[in-house]
N, C-alpha and C positions, 0 to 999 in steps of 0.2 A: 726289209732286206731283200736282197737280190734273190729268183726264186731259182734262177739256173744252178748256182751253187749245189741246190740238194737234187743233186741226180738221181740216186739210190732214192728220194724220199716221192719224186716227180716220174720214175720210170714207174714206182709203186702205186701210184695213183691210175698212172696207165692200164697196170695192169686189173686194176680195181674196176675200170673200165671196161676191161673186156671180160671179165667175170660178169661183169651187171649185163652183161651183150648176152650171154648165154643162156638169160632166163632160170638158171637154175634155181630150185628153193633149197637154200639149207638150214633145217631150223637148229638153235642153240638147244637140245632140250635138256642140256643136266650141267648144273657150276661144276667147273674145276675140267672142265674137254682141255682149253688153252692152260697153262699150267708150267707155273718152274717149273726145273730140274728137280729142285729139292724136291717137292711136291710129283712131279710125271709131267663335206664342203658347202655353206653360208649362199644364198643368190645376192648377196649386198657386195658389190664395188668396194675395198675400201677407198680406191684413188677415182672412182667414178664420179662424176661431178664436184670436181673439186678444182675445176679451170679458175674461178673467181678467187679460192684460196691460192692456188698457185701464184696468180698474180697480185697477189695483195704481199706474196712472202719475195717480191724482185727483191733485191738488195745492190748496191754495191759497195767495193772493197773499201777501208779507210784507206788516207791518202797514204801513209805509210805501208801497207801491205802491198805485199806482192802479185803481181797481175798474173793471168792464167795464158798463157802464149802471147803475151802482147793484147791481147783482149781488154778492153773493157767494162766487157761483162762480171761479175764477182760468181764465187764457185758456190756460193748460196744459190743465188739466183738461176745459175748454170743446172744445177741440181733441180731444181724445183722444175725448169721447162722441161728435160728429160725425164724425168719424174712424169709427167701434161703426158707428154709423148707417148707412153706405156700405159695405154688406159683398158688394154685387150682383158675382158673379164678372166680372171685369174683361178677360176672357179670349172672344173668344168661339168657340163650344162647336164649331163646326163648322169652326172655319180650320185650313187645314191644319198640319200641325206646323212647318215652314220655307217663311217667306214673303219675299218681294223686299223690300229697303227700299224702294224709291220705282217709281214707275214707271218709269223709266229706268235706268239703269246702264250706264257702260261698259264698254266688251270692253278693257282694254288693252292694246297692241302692244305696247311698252317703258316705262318710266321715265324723265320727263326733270325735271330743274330750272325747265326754263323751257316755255314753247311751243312748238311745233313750227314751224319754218320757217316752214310752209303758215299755220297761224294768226297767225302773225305777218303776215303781208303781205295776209293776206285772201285770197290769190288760189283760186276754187275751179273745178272741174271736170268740169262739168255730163256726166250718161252720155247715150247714146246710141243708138237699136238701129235696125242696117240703115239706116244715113242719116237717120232721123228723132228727134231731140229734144224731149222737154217745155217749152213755155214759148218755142217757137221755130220750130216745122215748121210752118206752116198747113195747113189740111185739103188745100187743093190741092196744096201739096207732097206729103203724106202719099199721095195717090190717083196722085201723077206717081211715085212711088217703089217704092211696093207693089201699087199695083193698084185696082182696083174688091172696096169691102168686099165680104163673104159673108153682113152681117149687118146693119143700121143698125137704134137703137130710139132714141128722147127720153125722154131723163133731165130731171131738175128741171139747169135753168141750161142744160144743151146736149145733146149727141146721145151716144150711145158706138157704135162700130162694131166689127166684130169681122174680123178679116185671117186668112189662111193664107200666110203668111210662111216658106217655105222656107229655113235647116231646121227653124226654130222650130215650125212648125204654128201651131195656134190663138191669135193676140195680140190680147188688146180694148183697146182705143183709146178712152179719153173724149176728147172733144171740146167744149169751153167758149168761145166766139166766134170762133167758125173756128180755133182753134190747140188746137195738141196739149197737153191737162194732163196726161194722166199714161199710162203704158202697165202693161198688166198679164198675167203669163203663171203660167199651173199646169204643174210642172215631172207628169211622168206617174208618176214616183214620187218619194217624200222623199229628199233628197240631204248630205251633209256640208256643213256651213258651210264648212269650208275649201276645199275641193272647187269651191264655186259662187266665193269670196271668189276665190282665183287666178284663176279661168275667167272670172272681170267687171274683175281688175284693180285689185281693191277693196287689197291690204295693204298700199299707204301711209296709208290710213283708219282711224283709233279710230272702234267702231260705237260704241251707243247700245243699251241694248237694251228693246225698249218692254212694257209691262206692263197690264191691265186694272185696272178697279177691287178684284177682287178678290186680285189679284194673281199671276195667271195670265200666264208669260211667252207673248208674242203673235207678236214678231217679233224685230228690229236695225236700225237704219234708220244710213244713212254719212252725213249732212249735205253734205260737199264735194260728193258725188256724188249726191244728191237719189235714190240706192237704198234700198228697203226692202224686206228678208226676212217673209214669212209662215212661221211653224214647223209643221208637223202638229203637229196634237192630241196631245198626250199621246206624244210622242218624246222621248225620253231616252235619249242629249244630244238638245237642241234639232238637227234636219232641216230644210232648206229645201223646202218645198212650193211658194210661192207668189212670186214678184215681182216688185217695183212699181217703176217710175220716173219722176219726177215733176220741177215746175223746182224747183232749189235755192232753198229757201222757210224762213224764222225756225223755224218750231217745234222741226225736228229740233235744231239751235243750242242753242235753250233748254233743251230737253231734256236732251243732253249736258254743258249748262254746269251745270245743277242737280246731274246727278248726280255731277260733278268739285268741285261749292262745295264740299263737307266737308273736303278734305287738299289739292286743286291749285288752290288760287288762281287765277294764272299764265294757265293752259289755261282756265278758268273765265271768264275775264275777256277772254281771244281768242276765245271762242264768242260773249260776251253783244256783243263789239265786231260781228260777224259777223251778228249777228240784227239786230243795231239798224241796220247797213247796209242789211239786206235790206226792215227793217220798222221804219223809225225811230220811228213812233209806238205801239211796244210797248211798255204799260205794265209788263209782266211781266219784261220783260228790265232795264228800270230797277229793278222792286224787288230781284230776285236781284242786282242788281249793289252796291245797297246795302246789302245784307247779306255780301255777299263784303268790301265796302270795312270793315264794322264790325266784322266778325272780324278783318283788318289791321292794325287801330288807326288807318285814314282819317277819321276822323270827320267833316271838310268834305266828303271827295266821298258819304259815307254819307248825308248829311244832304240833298245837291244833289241825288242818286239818287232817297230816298225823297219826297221834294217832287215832284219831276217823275212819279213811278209815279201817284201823286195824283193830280196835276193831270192825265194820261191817262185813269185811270180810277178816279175818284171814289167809285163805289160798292163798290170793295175794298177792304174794312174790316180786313183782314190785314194791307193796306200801312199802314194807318196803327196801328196797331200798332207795326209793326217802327219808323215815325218816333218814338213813344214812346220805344221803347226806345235808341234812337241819339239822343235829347233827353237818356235819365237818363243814359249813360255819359258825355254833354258837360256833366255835371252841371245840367242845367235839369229838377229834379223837377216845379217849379210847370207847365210848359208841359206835359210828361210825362202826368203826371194830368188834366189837362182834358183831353187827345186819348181817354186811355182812360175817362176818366166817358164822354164821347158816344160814344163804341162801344158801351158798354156800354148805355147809354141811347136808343140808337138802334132798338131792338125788329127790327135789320134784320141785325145780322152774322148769321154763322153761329152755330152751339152752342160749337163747338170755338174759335171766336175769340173772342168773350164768355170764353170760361172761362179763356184764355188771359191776355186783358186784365183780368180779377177777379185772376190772380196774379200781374200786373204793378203791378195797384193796390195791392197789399199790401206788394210791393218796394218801391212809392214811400214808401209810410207810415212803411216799416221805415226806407229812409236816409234819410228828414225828417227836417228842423235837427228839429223837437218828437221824432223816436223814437220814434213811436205804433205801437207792439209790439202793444196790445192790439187796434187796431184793423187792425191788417196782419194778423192771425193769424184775425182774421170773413172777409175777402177773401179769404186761401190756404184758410181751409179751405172759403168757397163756391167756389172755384177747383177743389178735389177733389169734391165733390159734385157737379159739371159733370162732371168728366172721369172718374169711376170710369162711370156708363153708356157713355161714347161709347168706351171700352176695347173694349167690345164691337161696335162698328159694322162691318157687313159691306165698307166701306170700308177695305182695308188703309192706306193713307193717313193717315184719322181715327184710326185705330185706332194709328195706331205713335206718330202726334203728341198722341194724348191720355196714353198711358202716358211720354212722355216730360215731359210737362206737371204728369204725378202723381209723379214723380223730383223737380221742380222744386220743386211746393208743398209736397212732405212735407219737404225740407231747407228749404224758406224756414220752415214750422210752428218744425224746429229751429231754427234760427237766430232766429227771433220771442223762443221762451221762454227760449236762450241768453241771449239779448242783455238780457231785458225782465226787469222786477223782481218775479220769483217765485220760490217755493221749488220744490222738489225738483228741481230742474235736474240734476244730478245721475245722476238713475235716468230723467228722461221725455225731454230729447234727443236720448240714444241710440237709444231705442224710436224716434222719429220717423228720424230717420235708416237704422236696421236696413232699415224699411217703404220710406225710398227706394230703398235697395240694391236690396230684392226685385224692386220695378217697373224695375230698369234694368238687372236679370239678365233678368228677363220681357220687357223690351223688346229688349233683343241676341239673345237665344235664338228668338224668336217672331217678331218682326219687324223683323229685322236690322237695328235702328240699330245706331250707329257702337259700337265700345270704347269710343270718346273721353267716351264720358256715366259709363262707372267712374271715369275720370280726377273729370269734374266733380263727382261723389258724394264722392270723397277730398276735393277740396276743398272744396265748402260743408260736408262736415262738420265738417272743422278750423276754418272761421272760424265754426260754431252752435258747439263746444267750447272756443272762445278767450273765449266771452263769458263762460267759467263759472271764478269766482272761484280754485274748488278744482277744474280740472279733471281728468276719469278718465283712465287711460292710453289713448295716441291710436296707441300704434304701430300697430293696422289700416292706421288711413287714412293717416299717417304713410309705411309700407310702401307702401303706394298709388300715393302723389306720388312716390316718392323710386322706385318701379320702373316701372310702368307711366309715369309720367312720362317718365322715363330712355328706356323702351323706344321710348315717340312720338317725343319730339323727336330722338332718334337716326336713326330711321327716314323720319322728313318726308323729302321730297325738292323740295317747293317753299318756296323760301326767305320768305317772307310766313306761310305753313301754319306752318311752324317758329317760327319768330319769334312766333308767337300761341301756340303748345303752351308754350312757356319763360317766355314771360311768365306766365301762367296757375300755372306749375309753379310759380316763384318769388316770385308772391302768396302759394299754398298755402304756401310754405315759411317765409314770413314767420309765417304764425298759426301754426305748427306752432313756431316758437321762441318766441312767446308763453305758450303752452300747457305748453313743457319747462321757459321759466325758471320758470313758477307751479310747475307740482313740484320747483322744487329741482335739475333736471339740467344743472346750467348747463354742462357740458363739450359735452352733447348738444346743447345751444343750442345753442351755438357753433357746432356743426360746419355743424348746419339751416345754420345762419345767412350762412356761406361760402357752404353751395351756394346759398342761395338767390340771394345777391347775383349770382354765376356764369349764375345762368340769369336772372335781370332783365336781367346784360350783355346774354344772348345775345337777350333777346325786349326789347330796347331799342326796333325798328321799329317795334312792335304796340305798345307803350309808351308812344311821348313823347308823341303829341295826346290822351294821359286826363287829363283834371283831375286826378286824382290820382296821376301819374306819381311828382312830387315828393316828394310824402308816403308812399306806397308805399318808397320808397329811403329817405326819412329817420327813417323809424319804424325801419326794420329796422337801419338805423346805429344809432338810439338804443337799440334793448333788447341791440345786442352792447356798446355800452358800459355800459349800466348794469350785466347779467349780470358784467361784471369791477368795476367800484364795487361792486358789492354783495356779490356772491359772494365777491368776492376782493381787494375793497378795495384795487384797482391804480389809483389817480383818473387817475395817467398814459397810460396805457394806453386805458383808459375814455375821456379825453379826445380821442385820436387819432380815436375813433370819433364823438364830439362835434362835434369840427369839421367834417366830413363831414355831420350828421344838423342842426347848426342854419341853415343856409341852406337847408334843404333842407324843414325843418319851416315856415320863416318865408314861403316861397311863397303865391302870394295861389293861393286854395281857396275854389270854390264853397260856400255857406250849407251846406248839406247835407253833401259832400265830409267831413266829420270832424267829430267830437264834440269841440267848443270846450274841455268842463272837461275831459276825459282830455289834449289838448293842452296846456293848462296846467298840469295836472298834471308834462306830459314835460317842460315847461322849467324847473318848480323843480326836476325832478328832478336834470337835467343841472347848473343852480347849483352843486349841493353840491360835485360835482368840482370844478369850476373854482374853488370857495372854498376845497379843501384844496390847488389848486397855487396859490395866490397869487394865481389874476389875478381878484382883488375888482371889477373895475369891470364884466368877463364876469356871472360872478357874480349882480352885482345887476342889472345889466340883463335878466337873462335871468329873473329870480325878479318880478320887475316885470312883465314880460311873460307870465309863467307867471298871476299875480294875478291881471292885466286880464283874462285869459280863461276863468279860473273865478269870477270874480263876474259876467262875464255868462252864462257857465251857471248858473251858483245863481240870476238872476232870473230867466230863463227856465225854471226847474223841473224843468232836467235834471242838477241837481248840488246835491247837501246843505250847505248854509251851515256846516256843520262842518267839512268837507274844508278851511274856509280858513283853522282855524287852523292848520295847520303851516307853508302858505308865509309868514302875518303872522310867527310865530314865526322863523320864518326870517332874515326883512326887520329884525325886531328886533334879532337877535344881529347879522348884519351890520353894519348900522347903530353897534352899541353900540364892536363892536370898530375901528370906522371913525372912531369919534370924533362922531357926528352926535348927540348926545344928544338931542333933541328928538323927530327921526325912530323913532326907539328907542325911546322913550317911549309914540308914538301906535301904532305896530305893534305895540308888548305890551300895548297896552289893546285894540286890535282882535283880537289871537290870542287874550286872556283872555276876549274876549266869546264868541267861535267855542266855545271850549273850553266855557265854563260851556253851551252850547246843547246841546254832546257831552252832558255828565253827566244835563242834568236829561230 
């Protein structure tokens, strides 16, 4: 996270600073001084020598697909030379080999499900040393308590003084409009965390533990208790040297809450409740919280979240970002893309937010009702052209969120050329997905993002390998989803965390029977196809407010039924799976949300069963409705006028055996026309 954010937390370290400048020794010598109230980056390239692969993956478009500006180049191939181009090591040269994910992290005490007590109620537990408090003592209490300072100087905003507090010795005291802001002590030598933790009363407290820009651990700071630890330099384990006590104030919150978003919801969401008490006008706690809500599958409070981050603070073009991305999953692309054209076009974000927003814009192109593949694939690959430099930014920060950005675009690349109407799919894919793996082994290894981004690489590869007609074998990624998947949502321990891992899993699981019934394994389908269903149950929370909840469930019902119609010509069987999958298909779905002619395609398909068990009126209703929605794909340009002779053919035979001769008549002259466009 961003470390300007913690002012209060970064002016404290300053002044940590200038305690350690003054050489004073103060030694701890008795538990309980500090005291409640109650109480007193990888050196391997992934893209480095890979010129020979590059050119091995040229491609160009089939003759039917759409060209890239009149070029003859294909956006595979286009992809793969910009790709060659970006070869600047991504790594940079001097980080040390094992860097902190964020600047914060917690320390944690135990494992819970839910929150702890204390964050549930809010109540917290301001410290205290010798009778005087931050955020509470006035200067004159402080001087009726301890004495006449030994010291006074003027600082910017107030005074700082400096005490000989028996048995502390040396304690400096800032002073901010007559009252006590924070106090500060240098222990005389470095001391065990645990050690000072007991002796302050601190182990009912999860710390935090704070981090520099470069990712140099600094201190711990306890939020309820407004403590913060200074580590000596270069002690290993981390040593308490220095610390601080301050009024219980938002940042340490945020802090904490950021570095619990990734797996504890729960605790996440009682920290950001806890700052916005403190500092209700914090913009930054509203956007982490709408991103905690859209990991959940809250999409109303996501969306309420990032609108209010906004409206606080305007010129953080991050947040509006993250409201893009909580627009597309509420399936609103059009709204989506105008937030990130003006980010983009705003000459004002950051590097790393621009490049972030260029691979957001490519996602919107890719799931537009149009499926502009070729133009989503210029955006992901300017998306990696940004982020292969900022790879190297002496900002651990930049640095971990730019390599995870280039995990993102090089699977959106795949999934562009899966999806999009070109040749060699096949062999160039893969290559783009390989390259993501690399950057998300290089970002775990280097800059300790989460596991959970192997998890996401198993799955956008499966759904870039589901677009592909003849796809290669997927057991990799397959194994992926079906272990490491397995291994998360086993291990989650916050119930919202969970319920987003399974969901996630049982998406994956869904492409992944796509992909086994196109090779012919239809027992392996099947099996995919159980679990996936089993973990959709399980990640149902994080599930129901997606637009495409419905259709997620109903696709994966229809390809286990079709796999027995087809494979195994059970139409009964088949059917049970049918009746599950067509209300489920028939749900009203956002413009974008689903490819119309593949749709229609699934409802004639299901017809045919319901025309071998008898029920003729299933049947044609569903082949009707199958028609409607691949001739509006065939006018809109995204389905071949030939696809319709099979369902007219279809509507024909129906019809003929039904007795409606007239009906029968006009559908075999519309299948014969379809047909004669196939031949010539």
């Amino acid at each position: 996270m961003r470390f300007d954010v913690h002012r209060r937390i970064l002016w404290a370290w300053l002044a940590v600073a200038a305690v350690a400048a003054l050489g004073t020794a103060v030694v701890l010598a008795q538990p309980g001084v500090v005291a409640s109230q109650d109480t007193a980056a990888t050196s391997d390239d992934p893209e480095e020598g890979e010129a020979d692969a590059v050119q091995a993956q040229e491609e160009t478009p089939a003759e039917d697909a759409p060209s890239n500006d009149g070029s003859d180049e294909s956006a595979a191939s286009m992809a793969d030379d910009e790709a060659a181009e970006s070869t600047e090591d991504p790594q940079a040269t001097n980080a040390p080999a094992q860097l902190p994910r964020g600047h914060v992290r917690p320390v944690p005490l135990k494992s819970t499900e839910s929150p702890s007590e204390e964050s549930q109620t809010g109540s917290n537990d301001a410290a205290s040393l010798k009778g005087v408090q931050p955020g509470q003592t006035t200067r004159a209490a402080l001087h009726a308590q301890w004495g006449a300072p030994a010291q006074v100087e003027t600082i910017a905003g107030g005074i700082r003084e400096t005490f000989d507090v028996e048995p502390l010795g040396r304690v400096r005291v800032t002073i901010v409009k007559d009252v006590v802001d924070s106090l500060g002590i240098r222990l005389e030598k470095p001391m065990a965390i645990e050690t000072i933790v007991n002796r302050l009363e601190l182990t009912d407290v999860e710390p935090v533990e704070v981090w520099d820009e470069q990712g140099q651990l600094l201190g711990q700071a306890y939020p309820e208790r407004g403590v913060m630890f200074g580590f000596a330099p270069r002690s290993d384990p981390p040593k308490v040297l220095q610390i601080i006590v301050e009024p219980i104030d938002a940042p340490p919150f945020l802090a904490r809450a950021e570095s619990r978003m990734a797996t504890r919801y729960a605790d996440c969401i009682a920290d950001l409740k806890q700052a916005l008490e403190l500092a209700p006008d914090n913009g930054r706690a509203q956007w982490l919280g709408a991103q905690v809500a859209l990991c959940a599958g809250e999409l109303e409070q996501a969306l309420l979240s990032a609108r209010k981050a906004i409206e606080l603070e305007p010129k953080e073009f991050e947040y509006r970002v993250t409201l893009a991305k909580i627009l597309a999953e509420a399936g609103d692309c059009p709204q989506a893309l105008e937030i990130v054209r003006d980010v983009i076009e705003s000459g004002k974000a950051p590097k790393i937010v621009v490049a972030r927003a260029s691979c957001m814009w490519g996602d919107l192109l890719a799931a537009s009702h149009e499926r502009d593949y070729p133009q989503a694939i210029k955006y992901h690959l300017q998306a990696i052209k940004m982020a292969v430099p900022l790879a190297g930014d002496p900002a651990m920060t930049v640095r971990r969120e730019a390599k995870e950005l280039l995990v993102d675009a090089h699977l959106a690349v795949a999934h562009d050329i899966g999806w999009g109407a070109w040749q060699q799919k096949l062999k160039v894919v893969p290559k783009w997905i390989e390259r993501a793996s690399a950057f998300a082994d290089d970002a775990i290894a280097n800059e300790q993002s989460s596991p959970e981004i192997r998890l996401r690489v198993s799955e956008q590869a499966l759904a870039a390998l589901a677009g592909i007609a003849d796809p290669p074998d997927s057991h990799v990624w397959i194994q992926g989803v079906t272990e490491l998947g397995k291994k998360m949502v086993d291990e989650a321990r916050d119930p919202a965390y969970q319920a987003q891992l399974a969901w996630h899993v049982g998406v994956a699981l869904n492409e992944a029977v796509e992909i086994e019934a196109s090779r012919q394994k239809a027992d392996r389908a099947l099996a995919l196809g159980k679990m996936a269903l089993d973990y959709l149950d399980q990640g149902e929370q994080a599930g129901t407010q997606l637009p495409n909840h419905d259709y997620v469930r109903g696709r994966l019902c229809y390809r286990l039924g079709a796999i027995l119609a087809i494979e195994q010509a059970d139409h009964k069987q088949a059917i049970a799976w049918f009746d599950r999958a067509v209300p489920l298909l028939e749900s009203p779905l956002p413009a974008a949300t689903t490819d119309c002619g593949k749709q229609g395609e699934t409802f004639v398909s299901m017809a045919v069963s319901y025309w071998e068990e008898k029920n003729h009126r299933e049947a044609l209703r569903l082949t009707n409705q199958g028609v409607a929605l691949m001739e509006r794909a065939a006018r809109d340009g995204l389905l071949s006028k030939t696809a319709l002779a099979v369902p007219y053919g279809n509507l024909a035979s129906m019809h003929e055996q039904m007795g409606n001769t007239q009906e029968a008549q006009k559908c075999s002259e519309l299948a014969a026309r379809y047909d004669e466009t196939t031949t010539k």
